[in-house]
C-alpha positions as a printed NumPy array, in Angstrom:
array([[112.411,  96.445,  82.932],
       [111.419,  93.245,  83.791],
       [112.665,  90.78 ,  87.023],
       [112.989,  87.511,  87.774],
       [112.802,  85.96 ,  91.274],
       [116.6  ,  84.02 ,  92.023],
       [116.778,  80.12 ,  91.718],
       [116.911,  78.332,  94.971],
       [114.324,  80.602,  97.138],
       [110.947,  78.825,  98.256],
       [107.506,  81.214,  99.001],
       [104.461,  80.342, 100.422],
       [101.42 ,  82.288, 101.338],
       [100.319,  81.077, 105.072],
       [ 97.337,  83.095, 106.896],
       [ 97.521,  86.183, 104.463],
       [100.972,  86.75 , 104.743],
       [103.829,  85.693, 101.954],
       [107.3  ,  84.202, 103.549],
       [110.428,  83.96 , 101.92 ],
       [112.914,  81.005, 102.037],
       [116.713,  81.408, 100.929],
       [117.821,  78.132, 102.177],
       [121.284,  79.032, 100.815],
       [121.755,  81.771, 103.159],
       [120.219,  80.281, 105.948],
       [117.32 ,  83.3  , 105.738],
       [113.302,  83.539, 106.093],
       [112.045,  86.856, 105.473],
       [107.971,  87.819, 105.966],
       [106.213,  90.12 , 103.539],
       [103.515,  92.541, 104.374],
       [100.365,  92.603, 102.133],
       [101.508,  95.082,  99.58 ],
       [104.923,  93.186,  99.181],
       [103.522,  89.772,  98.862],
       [101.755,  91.116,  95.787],
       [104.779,  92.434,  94.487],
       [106.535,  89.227,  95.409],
       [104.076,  87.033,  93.826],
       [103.681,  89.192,  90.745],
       [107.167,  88.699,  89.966],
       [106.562,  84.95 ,  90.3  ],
       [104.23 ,  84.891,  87.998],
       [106.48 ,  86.713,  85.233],
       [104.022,  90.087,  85.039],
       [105.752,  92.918,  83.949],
       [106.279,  96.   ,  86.677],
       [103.118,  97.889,  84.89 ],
       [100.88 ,  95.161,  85.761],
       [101.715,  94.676,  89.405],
       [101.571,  98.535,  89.651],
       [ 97.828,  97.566,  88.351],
       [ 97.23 ,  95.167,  90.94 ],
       [ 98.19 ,  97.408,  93.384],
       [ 95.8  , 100.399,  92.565],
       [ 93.044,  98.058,  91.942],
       [ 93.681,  95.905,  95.312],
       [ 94.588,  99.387,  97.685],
       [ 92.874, 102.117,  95.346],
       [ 96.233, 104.265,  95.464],
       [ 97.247, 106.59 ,  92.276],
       [ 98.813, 104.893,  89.528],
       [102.173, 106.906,  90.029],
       [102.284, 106.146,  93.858],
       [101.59 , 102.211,  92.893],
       [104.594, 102.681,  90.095],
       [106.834, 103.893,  92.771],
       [105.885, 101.485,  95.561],
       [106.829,  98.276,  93.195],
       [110.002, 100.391,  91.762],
       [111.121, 100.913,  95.541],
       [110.151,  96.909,  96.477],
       [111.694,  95.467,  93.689],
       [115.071,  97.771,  93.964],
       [114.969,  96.557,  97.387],
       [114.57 ,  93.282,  96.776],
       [117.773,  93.058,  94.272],
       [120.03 ,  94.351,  96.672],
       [118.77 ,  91.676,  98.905],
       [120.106,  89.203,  96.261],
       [116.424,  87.777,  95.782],
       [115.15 ,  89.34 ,  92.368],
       [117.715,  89.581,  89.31 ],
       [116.689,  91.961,  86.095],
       [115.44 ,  89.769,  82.814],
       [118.119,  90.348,  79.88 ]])
């Protein structure tokens, strides 16, 4: 399944680290180095497999434990109201 970062948030990488703006809700939220490349996959329209990718290449983890991690991130992030499945 593919996702799709919500209209209306603003991100921006400052000193390594990726921070989240939802201006609506009056909310700022900072990502940790494994999330911001999540986060900025998603931005960038790649599909879950290819972040997954990035993420063994970038932190040399097994390809199911990279699969999870962005599963997990990515679930989380939808019940935050900040990512929205692609129809």
């Amino acid at each position: 399944m593919a996702y799709k970062i919500k209209k209306g948030l603003a991100f921006r990488r400052i000193a390594g680290e990726v921070y989240i703006v939802d201006a609506a809700r009056c909310e700022m939220r900072e990502l940790n180095g494994t999330a911001s490349l999540i986060w900025e996959g998603l931005a960038a329209g790649r599909p879950v497999a290819a972040i997954a990718a990035g993420l063994m290449a970038e932190f040399e983890v097994p390809e199911r434990t990279a699969l999870a991690d962005v599963a997990g991130f990515v679930k989380d992030l939808a019940a935050a109201g900040l990512v929205e499945a692609v129809k």
